[in-house]
C-alpha positions as CSV (number, residue, x, y, z in Angstrom):
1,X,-3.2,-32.8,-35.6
2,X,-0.7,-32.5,-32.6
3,X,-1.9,-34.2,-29.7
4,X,-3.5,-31.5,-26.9
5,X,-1.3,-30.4,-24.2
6,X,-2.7,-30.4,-20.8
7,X,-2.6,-26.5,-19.9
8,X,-3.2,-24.8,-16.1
9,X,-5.9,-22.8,-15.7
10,X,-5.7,-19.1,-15.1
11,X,-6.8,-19.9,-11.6
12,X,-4.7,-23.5,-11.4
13,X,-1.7,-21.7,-12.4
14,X,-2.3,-18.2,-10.0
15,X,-3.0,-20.6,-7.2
16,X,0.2,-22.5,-7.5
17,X,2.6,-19.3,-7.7
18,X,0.3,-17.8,-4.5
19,X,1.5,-20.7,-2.8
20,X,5.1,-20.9,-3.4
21,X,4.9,-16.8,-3.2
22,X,3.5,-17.6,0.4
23,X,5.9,-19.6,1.3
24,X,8.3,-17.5,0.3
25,X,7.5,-14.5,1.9
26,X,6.8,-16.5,5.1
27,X,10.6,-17.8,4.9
28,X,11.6,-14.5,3.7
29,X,10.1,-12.1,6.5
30,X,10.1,-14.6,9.5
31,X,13.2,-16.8,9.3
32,X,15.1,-13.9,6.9
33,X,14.5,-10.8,7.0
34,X,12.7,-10.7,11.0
35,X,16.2,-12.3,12.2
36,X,17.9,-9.7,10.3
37,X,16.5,-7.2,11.6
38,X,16.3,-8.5,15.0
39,X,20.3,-8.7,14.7
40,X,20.5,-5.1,14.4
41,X,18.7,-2.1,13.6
42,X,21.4,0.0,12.0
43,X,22.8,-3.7,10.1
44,X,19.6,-3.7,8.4
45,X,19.2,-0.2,7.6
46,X,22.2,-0.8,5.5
47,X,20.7,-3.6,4.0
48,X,17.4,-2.4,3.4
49,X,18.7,1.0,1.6
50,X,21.0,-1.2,-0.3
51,X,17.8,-3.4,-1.8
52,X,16.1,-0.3,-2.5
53,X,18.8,0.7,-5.1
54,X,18.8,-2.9,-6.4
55,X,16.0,-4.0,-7.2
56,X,15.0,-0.8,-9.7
57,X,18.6,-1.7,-11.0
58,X,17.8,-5.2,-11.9
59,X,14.3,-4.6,-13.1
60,X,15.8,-1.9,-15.3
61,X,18.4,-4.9,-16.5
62,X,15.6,-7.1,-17.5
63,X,13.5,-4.1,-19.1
64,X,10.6,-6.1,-21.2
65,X,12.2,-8.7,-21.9
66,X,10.8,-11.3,-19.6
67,X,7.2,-10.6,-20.3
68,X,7.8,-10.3,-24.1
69,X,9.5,-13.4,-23.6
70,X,6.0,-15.4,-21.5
71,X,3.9,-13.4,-24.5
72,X,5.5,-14.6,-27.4
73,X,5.6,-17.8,-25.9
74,X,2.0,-18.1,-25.3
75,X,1.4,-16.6,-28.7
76,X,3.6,-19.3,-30.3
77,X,1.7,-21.7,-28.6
78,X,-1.6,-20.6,-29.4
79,X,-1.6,-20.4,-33.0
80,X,0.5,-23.7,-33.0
81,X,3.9,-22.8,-33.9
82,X,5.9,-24.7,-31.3
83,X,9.2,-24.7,-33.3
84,X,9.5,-21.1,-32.4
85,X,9.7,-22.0,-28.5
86,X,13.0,-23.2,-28.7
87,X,14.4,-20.0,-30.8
88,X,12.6,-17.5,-28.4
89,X,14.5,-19.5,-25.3
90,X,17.8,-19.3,-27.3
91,X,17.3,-15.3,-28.5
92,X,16.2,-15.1,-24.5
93,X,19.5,-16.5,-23.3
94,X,21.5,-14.3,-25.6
95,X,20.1,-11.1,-24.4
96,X,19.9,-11.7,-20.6
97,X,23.5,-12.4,-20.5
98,X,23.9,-9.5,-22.1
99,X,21.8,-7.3,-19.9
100,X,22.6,-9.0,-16.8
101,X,26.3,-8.2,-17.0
102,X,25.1,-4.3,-17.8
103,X,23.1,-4.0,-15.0
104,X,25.9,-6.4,-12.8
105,X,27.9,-3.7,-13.7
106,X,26.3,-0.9,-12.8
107,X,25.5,-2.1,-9.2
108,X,29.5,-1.6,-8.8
109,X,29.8,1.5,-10.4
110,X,27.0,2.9,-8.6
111,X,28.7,1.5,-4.8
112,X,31.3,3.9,-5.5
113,X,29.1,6.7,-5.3
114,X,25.8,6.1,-4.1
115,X,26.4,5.2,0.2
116,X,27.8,8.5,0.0
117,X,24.8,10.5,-1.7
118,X,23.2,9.1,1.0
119,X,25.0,9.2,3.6
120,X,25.3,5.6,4.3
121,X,28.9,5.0,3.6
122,X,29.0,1.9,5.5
123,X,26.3,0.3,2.6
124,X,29.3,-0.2,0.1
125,X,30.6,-3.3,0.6
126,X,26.8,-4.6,0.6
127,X,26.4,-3.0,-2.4
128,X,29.4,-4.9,-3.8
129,X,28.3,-8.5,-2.8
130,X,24.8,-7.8,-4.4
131,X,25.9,-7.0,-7.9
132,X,26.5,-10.8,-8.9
133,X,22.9,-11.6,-8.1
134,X,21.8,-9.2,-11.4
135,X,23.1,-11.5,-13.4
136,X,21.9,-14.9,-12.1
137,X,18.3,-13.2,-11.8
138,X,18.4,-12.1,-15.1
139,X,19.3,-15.4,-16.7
140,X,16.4,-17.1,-14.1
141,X,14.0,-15.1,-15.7
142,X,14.7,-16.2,-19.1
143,X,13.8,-19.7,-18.2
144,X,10.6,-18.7,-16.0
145,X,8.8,-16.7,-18.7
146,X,9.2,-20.2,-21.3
147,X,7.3,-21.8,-18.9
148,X,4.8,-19.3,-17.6
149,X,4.6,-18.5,-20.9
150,X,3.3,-22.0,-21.9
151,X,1.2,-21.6,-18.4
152,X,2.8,-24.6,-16.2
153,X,3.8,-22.4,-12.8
154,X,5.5,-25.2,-11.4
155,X,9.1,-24.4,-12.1
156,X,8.7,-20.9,-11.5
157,X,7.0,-21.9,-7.7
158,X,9.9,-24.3,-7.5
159,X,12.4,-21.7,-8.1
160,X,11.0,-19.1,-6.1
161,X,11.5,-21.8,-2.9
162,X,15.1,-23.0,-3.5
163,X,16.3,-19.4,-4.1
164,X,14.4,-18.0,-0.9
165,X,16.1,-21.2,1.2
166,X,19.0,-20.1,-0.3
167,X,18.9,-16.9,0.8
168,X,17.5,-17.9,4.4
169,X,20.6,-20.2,5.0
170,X,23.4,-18.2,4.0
171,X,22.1,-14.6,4.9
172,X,21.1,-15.6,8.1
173,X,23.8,-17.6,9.3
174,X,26.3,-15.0,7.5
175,X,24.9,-12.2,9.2
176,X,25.1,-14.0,13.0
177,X,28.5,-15.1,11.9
178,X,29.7,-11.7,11.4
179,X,28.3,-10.4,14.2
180,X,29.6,-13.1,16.5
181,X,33.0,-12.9,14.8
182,X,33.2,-9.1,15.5
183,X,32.4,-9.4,19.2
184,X,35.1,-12.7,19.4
185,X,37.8,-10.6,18.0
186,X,37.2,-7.3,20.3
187,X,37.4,-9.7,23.1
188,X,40.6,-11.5,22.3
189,X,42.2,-8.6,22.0
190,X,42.4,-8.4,17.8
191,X,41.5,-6.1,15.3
192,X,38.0,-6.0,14.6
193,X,37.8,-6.9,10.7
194,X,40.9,-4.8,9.9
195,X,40.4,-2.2,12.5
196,X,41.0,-1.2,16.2
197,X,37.6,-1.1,18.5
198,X,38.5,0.6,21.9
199,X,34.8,-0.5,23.6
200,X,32.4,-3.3,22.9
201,X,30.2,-0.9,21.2
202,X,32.7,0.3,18.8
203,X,32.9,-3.2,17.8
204,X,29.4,-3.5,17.2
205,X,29.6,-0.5,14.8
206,X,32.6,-1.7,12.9
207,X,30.8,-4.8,12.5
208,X,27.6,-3.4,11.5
209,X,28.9,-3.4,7.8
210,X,29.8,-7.2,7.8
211,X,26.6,-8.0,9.2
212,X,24.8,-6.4,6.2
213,X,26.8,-7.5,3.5
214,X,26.6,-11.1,5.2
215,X,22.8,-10.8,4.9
216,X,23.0,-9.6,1.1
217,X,25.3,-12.5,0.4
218,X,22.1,-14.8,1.2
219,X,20.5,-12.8,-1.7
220,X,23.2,-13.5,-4.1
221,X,23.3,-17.3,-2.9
222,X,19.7,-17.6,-3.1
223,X,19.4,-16.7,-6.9
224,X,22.4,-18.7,-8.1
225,X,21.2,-21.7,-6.7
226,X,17.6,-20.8,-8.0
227,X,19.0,-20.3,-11.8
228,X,21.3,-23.6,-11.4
229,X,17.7,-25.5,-10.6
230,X,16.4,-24.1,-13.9
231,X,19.1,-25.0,-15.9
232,X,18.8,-28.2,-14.9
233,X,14.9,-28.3,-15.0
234,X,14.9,-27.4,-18.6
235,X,18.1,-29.4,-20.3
236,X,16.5,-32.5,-18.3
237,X,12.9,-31.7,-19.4
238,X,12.7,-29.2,-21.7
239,X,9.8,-26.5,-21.6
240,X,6.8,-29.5,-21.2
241,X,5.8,-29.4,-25.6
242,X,5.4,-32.8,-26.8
243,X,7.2,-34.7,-29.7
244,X,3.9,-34.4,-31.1
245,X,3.6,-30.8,-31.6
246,X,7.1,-30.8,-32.0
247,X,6.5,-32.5,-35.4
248,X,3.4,-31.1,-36.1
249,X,4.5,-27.7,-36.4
250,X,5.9,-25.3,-39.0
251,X,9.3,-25.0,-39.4
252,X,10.1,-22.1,-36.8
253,X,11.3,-18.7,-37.6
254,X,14.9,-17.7,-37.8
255,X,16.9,-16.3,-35.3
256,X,16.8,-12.5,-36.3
257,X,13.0,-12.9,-37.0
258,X,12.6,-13.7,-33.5
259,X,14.8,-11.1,-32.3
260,X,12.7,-8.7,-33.8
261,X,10.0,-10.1,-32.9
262,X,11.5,-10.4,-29.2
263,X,11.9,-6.3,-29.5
264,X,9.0,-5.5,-30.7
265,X,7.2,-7.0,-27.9
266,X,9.6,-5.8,-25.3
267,X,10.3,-2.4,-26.5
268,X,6.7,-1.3,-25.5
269,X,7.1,-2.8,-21.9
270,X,10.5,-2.0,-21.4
271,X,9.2,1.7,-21.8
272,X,6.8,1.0,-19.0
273,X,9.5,-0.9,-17.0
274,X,12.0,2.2,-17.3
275,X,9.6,4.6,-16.6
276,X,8.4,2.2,-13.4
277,X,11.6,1.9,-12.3
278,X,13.0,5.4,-13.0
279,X,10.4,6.7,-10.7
280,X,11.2,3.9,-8.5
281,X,14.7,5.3,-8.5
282,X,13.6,8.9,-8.2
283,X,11.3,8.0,-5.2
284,X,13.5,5.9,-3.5
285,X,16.9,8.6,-3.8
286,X,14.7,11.6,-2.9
287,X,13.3,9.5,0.2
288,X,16.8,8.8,1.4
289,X,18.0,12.1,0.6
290,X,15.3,14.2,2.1
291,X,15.4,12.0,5.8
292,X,18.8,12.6,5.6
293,X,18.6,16.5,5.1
294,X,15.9,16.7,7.7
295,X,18.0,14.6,10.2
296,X,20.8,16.8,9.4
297,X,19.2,20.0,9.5
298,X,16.3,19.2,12.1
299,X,18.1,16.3,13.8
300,X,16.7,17.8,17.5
301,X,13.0,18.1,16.3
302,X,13.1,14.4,14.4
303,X,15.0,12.9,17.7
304,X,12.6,14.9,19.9
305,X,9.4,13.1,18.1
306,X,11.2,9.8,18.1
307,X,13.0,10.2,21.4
308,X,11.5,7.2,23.4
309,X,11.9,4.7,21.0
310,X,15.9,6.0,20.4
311,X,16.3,5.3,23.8
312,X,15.0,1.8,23.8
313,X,16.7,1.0,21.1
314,X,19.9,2.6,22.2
315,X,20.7,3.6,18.2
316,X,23.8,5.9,17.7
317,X,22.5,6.5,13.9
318,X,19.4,7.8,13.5
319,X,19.5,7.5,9.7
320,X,19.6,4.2,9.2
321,X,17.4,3.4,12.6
322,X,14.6,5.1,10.9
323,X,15.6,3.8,7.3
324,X,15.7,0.5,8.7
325,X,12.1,1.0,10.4
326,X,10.8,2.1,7.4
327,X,12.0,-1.3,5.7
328,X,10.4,-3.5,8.5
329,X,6.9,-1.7,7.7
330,X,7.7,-2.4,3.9
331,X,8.5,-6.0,5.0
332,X,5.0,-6.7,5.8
333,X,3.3,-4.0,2.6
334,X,5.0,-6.1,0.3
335,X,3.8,-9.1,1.6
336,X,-0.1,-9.0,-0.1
337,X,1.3,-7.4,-3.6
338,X,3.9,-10.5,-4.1
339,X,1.1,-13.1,-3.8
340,X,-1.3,-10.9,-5.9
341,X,1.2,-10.8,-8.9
342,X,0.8,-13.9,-9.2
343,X,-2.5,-13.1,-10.6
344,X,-1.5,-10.8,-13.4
345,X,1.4,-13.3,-14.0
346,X,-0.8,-16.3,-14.6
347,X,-3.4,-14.4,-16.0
348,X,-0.7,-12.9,-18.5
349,X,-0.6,-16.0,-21.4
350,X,-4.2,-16.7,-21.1
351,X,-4.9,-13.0,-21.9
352,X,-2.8,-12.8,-24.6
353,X,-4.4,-16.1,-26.0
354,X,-7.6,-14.7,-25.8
355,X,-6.5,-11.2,-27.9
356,X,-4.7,-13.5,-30.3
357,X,-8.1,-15.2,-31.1
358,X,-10.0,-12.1,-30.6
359,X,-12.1,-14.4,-28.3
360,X,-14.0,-11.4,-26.8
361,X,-16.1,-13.4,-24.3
362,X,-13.1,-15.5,-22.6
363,X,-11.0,-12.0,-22.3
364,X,-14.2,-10.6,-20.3
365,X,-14.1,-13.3,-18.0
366,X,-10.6,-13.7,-17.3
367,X,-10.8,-9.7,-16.8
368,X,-13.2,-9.9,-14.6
369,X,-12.0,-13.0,-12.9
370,X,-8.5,-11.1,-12.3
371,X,-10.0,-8.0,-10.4
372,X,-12.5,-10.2,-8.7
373,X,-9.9,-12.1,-7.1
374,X,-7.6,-9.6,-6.7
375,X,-9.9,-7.5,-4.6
376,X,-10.9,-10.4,-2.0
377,X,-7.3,-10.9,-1.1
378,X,-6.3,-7.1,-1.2
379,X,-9.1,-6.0,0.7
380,X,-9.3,-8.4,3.9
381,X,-5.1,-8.3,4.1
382,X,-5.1,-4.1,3.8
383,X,-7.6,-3.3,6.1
384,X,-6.5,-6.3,8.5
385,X,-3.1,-5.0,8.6
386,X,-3.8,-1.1,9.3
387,X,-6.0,-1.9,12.1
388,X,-3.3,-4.8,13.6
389,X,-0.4,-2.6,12.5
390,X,1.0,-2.1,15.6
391,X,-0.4,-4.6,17.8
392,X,2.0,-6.6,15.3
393,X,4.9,-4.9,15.5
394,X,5.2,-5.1,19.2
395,X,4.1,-8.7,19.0
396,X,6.8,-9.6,16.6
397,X,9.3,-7.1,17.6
398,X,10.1,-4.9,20.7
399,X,8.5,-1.2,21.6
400,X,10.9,0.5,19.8
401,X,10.0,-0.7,16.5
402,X,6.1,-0.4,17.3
403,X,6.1,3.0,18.2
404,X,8.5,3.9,14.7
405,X,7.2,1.5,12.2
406,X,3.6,0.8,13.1
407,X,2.1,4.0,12.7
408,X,4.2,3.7,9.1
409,X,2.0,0.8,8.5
410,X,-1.5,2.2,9.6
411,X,-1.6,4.4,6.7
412,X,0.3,1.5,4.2
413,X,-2.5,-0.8,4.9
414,X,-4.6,1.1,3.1
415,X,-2.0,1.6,0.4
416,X,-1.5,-2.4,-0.1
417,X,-5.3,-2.2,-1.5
418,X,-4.3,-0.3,-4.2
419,X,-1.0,-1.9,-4.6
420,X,-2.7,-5.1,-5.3
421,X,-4.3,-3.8,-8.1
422,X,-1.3,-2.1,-10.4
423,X,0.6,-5.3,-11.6
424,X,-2.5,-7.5,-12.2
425,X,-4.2,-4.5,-14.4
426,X,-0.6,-3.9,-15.6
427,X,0.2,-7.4,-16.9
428,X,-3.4,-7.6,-18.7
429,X,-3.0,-3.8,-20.7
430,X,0.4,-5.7,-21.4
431,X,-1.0,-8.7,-22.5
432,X,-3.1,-6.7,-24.6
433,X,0.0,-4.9,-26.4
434,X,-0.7,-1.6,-24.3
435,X,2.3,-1.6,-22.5
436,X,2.1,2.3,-23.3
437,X,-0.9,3.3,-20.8
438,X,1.2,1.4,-17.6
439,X,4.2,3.9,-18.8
440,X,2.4,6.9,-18.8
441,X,0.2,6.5,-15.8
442,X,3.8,5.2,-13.5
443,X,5.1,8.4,-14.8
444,X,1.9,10.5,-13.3
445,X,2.3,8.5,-9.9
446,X,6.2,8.7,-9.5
447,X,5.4,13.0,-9.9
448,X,2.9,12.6,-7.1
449,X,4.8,10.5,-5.1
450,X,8.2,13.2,-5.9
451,X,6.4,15.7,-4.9
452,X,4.9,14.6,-1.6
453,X,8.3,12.8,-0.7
454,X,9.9,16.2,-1.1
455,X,7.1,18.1,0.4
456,X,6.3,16.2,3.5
457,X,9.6,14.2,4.7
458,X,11.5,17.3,4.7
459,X,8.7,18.9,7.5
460,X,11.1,17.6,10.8
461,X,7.4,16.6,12.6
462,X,6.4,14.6,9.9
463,X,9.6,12.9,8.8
464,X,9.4,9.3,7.4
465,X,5.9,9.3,8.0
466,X,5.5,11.5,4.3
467,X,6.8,8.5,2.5
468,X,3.9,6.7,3.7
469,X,1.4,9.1,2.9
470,X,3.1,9.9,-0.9
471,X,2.2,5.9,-1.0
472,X,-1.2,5.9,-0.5
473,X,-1.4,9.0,-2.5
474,X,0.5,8.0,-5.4
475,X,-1.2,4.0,-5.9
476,X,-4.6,5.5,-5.6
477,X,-4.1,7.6,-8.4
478,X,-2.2,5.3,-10.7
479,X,-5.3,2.4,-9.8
480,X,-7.7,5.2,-11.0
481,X,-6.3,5.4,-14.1
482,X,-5.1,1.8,-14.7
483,X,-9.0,0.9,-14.4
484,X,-9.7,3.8,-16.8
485,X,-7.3,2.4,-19.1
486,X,-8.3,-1.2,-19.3
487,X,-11.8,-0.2,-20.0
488,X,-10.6,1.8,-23.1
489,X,-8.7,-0.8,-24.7
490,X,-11.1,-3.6,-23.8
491,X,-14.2,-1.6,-25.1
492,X,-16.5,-3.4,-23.3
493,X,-17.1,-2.4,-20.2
494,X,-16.1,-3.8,-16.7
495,X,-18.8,-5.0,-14.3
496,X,-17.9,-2.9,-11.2
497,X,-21.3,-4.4,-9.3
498,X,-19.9,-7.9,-9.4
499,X,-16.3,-7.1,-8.4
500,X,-16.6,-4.5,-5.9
501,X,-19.4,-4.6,-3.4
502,X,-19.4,-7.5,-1.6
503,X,-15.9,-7.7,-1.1
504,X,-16.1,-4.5,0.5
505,X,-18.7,-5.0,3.0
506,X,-17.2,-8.6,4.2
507,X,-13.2,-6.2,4.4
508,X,-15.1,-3.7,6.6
509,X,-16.8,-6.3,9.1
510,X,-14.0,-8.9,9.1
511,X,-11.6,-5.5,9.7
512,X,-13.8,-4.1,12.5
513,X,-14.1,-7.8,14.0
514,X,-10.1,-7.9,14.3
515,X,-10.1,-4.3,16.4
516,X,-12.6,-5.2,18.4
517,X,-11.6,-8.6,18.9
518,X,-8.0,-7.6,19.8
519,X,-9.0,-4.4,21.9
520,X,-11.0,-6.9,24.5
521,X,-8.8,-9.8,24.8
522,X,-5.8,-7.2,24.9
523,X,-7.2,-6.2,28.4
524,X,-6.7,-9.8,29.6
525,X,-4.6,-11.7,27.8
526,X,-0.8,-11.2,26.2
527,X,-0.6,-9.0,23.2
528,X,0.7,-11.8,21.3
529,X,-2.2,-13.9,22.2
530,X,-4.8,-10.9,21.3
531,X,-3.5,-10.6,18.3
532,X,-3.5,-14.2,16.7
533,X,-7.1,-14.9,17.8
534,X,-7.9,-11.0,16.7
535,X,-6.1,-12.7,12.9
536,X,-8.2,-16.0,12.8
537,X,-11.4,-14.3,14.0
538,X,-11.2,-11.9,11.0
539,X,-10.4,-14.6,9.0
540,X,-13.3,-16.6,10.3
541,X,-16.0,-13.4,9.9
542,X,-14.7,-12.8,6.4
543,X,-14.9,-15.9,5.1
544,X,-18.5,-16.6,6.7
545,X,-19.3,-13.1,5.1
546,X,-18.4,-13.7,1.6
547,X,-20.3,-17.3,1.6
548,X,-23.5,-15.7,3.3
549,X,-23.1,-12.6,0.7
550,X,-22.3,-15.0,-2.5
551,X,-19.7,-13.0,-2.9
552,X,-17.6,-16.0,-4.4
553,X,-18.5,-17.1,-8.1
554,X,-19.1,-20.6,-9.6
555,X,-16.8,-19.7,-12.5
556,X,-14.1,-18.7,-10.3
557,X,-14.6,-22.3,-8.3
558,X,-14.7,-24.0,-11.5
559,X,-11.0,-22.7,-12.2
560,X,-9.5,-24.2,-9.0
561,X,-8.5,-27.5,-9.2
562,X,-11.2,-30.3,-8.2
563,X,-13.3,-27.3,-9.0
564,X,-16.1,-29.0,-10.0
565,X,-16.1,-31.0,-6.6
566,X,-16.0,-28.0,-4.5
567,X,-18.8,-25.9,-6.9
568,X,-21.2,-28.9,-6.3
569,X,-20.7,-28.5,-2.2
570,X,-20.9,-25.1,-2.2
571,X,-23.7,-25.0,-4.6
572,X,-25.8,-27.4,-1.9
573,X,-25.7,-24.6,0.6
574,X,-26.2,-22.0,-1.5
575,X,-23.1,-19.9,-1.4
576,X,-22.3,-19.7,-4.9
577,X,-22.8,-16.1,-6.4
């Protein structure tokens, strides 16, 4: 018998990737993408429509592959056969080379034709300096689903961390160094990057260009250096299986058997993927297509409702100033869903272990465990952020950007609820080898979503405001289903009372303490002040809520690590549910 390896929990593991997800995003959205877009407006509009085409591009490149990849993996592991690892890493390798060059690839072919569908021109050369970063993601992802898939987060966390560092010190001082060089040149007299500028602000829109592909080249940086930490993780340390169950094992399959293998796993999910990702596409081309036909058409009617903050901002491109708005609101959407993936993500090989075994009780749990969890950190951060949204903005930006992007993120605060949800109840109906009901249902959201893009954008008063509401509208409907769907192929069913409830009632008063909080001190004190006491107070209120309602679970405690420590303490005072 093989010695046992020392495994993360569902909740050990989740915790760690939150974290390093976290700090990510904080690096990301306050020393990244906040500088970014305090550089420029129109500079980041280029960017952020730019990352909108990518990352469906390189999701598209790595199709099923990399949960196949953590799947098989755990599989292998749980019935013992840890010869195979080491095959499925190899086969990995193999095929994200292979993919990552396609999809490489097709970032350059498509920035010879895509700025102009557009009508961003200026995004090409950001487009270019992207492409690279397909590849090294794709090869980084070969390497994180071995480990996830044997559930140790750390290198994953790890990687996460160097390759948003990465992209904080070259983007960043990139971007700044294009911008300054632009402004040094039109004042010595020289070209300005090739051309001639006859004002200071003509030099600020040839630059504009630089400054975004200058940002992207942070990106590209930041996953390179990410994938070199792997490589060197894993030829120094190998994927954490002992000689023990090294030599314990069965001789492993052969290299075709686990490329089939490796398919058969991934075709299902790459289905999904494509069909996420060609919505993705759809919703993301027909959002940029329809602002720019209502702009074009109805440019007086869109300026006339945005008219104060144009002026503020002093924008000669409307386009990308609202494109670029739109991003900021997205910055801070995408904030809550990032950490919450880490859920499904952890959640992923213990799920599949459980089906393996047909271990019916431990799949119930983790189930429940997954929405449970989900819910008290979608809930507070949704709510929180539609009543704060634009107390925040002008707290972290100027007017301008409060009176464009917060009312944008009102209505997505309520979307990030359901947001949440999708990838966790994704990854289990995946784990489960129903990769088919996530395709289907992605393909019934991206219609909604279509439809109201089309419908709504394109009506001058509402403008960019219908993407938001096709958001709510579309995630609502797809969590509908996606709880329907989990209940089918579990055939058991889900215990809505423990999971729902309380977490509700401590959103609402935690939400309603953070307006009324903020709406006094607001009177007397800064904005910036009001609104970081309005946050903790919220944060205070919920917590003491979900204690007082026992909202919180001894079997979740007992997950965390010490958890036995921290279930006795809470136990004392009664707060366990």
């Amino acid at each position: 018998m093989p010695q046992q390896r020392k495994k993360q929990s569902f909740l050990h593991g989740a915790l760690i990737l939150s974290a390093a997800a976290i700090l990510t995003k904080i690096i990301g959205a306050l020393f990244f993408k906040i500088p970014l877009q305090k550089i420029n407006d129109t500079a980041y509009g280029y960017f952020e429509a730019v990352f909108n085409i990518y990352i469906p591009i390189y999701i598209v490149s790595t199709a099923g592959f990399p949960i196949a990849v953590s799947r098989m993996v755990s599989q292998s592991i749980a019935l013992g056969r840890y010869r195979d690892v080491r095959v499925i890493r190899r086969v990995a390798n193999k095929v994200f080379w292979i993919t990552g060059l396609a999809g490489t690839m097709l970032m350059i072919a498509a920035s010879f034709f895509y700025p102009q569908y557009v009508d961003l021109s200026n995004a090409r050369l950001t487009m270019l300096i992207m492409a690279p970063s397909i590849l090294f993601c794709c090869l980084m992802t070969a390497y994180r689903g071995i480990y996830e898939g044997s559930r140790n987060m750390i290198p994953t966390a790890v990687s996460q961390i160097v390759e948003a560092v990465g992209k904080l010190i070259f983007g960043i001082s990139l971007a700044a160094g294009a911008l300054q060089l632009g402004q040094w040149q039109y004042e010595q007299g020289f070209k300005v990057f090739g051309k001639q500028a006859v004002s200071a602000e003509h030099a600020l829109e040839i630059s504009l260009p630089f400054i975004a592909a200058g940002g992207m080249f942070g990106v590209t940086a930041g996953s390179f250096f990410s994938l070199f930490y792997l490589f060197v993780r894993y030829h120094r340390h190998g994927s954490g299986i002992t000689r023990d169950e090294l030599l314990g094992a069965p001789r492993p399959h052969s290299t075709r058997a686990v490329f089939r293998s490796l398919l058969r796993f991934a075709i299902p999910v790459a289905i999904g993927t494509l069909a996420t990702q060609l919505t993705t596409i759809i919703d993301v081309v027909s959002f940029q297509k329809s602002l720019a036909v209502v702009v074009a058409n109805n440019g007086d009617v869109v300026r006339g409702v945005y008219q104060k903050a144009i002026d503020l901002s002093g924008t000669t491109d409307i386009l990308a100033f609202l494109t670029g708005n739109r991003g900021i609101a997205m910055t801070y959407v995408n904030l809550v869903p990032n950490i919450t993936l880490s859920l499904g993500i952890s959640a992923l090989p213990v799920i599949t272990s459980a089906w393996a075994l047909r271990d019916k009780a431990q799949l119930r749990s983790i189930t429940a465990a997954v929405l449970r969890i989900t819910i008290l950190i979608a809930l507070p951060s949704g709510l929180g952020l539609s009543v704060l949204a634009r107390p925040i903005m002008k707290f972290i930006y100027d007017q301008s950007t409060a009176m464009v992007a917060g009312p944008q993120l009102e209505v997505l605060g309520f979307a990030v609820v359901f947001i949440c949800l999708v990838a966790p109840i994704n990854a289990m109906l995946q784990a489960m080898g129903r990769a088919d009901i996530p395709a289907k249902i992605v393909l019934v959201g991206g219609g909604i979503k279509l439809l109201l893009n089309t419908l709504l954008i394109l009506n001058p008063r509402i403008n960019i405001m219908g993407s938001a509401y096709s958001t709510l509208a579309c995630y609502v409907v797809m969590v509908i289903l996606s709880l329907y769907g989990l209940r089918n192929v579990m055939k058991m069913p889900i215990r809505w009372r423990s999971i729902f409830p309380k977490p509700i009632f401590a959103s609402l008063c935690c939400s309603v303490a953070a307006w009324a909080v903020n709406g006094l001190l607001s009177r007397f004190v800064s904005d910036g002040i009001a609104v970081v006491i309005a946050i903790l107070s919220a944060v205070v209120v919920y917590i003491w809520v979900l204690l007082s309602t026992r909202a919180i679970t001894s079997e979740d405690v007992l997950m965390l690590p010490k958890g036995q420590k921290i279930a006795q303490i809470l136990a004392k005072y009664n707060f366990l549910g």
